[in-house]
N, C-alpha and C positions, 0 to 999 in steps of 0.2 A: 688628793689630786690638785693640780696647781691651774685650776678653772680648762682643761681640755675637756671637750666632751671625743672620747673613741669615735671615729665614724663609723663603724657598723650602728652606734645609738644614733648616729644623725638620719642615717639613710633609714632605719628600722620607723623611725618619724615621719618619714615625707612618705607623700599621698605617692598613689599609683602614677597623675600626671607629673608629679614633681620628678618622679624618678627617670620618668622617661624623656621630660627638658633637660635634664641634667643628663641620661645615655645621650643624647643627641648632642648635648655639646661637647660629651667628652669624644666621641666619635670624629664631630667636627674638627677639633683640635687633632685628631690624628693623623686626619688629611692634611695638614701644612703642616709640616717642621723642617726646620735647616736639618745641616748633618750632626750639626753637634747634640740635638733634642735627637734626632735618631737613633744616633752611636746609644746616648744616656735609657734613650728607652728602651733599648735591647741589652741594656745592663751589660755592654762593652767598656774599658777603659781604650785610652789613646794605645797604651802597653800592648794592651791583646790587640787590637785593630794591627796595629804595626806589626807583632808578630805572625800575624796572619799573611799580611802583605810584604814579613820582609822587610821593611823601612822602621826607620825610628820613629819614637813618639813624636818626636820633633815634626818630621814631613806629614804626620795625622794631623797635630795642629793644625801646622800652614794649610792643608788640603779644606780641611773644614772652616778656615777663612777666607778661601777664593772664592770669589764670584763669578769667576770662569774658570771652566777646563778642560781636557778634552771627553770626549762622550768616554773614552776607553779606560781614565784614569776613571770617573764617576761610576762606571759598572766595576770592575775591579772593586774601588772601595762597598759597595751597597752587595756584591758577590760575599766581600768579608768575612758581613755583617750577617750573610745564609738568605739574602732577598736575592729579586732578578729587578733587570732596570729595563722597562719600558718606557719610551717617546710615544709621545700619543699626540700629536695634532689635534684641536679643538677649533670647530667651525660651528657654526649658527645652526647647522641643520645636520651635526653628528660628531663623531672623532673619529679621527683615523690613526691606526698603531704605524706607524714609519718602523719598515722592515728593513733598510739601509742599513742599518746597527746592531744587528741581532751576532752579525759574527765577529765584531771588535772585540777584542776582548785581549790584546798584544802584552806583551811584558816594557811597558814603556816604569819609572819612578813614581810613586805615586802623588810627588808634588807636580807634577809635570804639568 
């Protein structure tokens, strides 16, 4: 071998708590990611997304480098993907789901 150790030996080594700082922060990490660490961790390419949606690789790109768009293009693409897209509002004393957006869901481009 060329100095790797397989992780199933790494993890088979850490203690009970190690294992569990370490679920905790791969969990953490699953809570934030852009679209593009989404798309990658549902083992989607740009190819299939677009297929899905109809649009070329191209408008997958662009779409996962905007930093705004409309609510309607963001659930289409995360519908794609086989997820749903909830808005949740976040206040000091709870959240709330905004039901406004639940029936968007138009045939607008998906760069749009």
């Amino acid at each position: 071998m060329t100095g790797r150790t397989p992780f199933q030996t790494l993890r088979a080594a850490m203690t009970p708590e190690q294992r569990a700082k370490a679920e905790a922060k791969a969990a953490a990490l699953r809570e934030d990611m852009t679209l593009v660490e989404l798309r990658q961790a549902r083992q989607l390419t740009q190819e299939n997304l677009g297929a899905t949606l109809h649009v070329g690789q191209t408008a997958i790109a662009k779409m996962e480098r905007r930093a705004d768009m409309y609510v309607s293009n963001l659930r289409r693409f995360i519908e794609a993907m086989g997820g749903e897209l909830d808005i949740v509002a976040r206040f000091p004393d709870g959240a709330v789901k905004i039901s406004n957006f639940a029936g968007i869901g138009g045939k607008g481009a998906a760069g749009d």
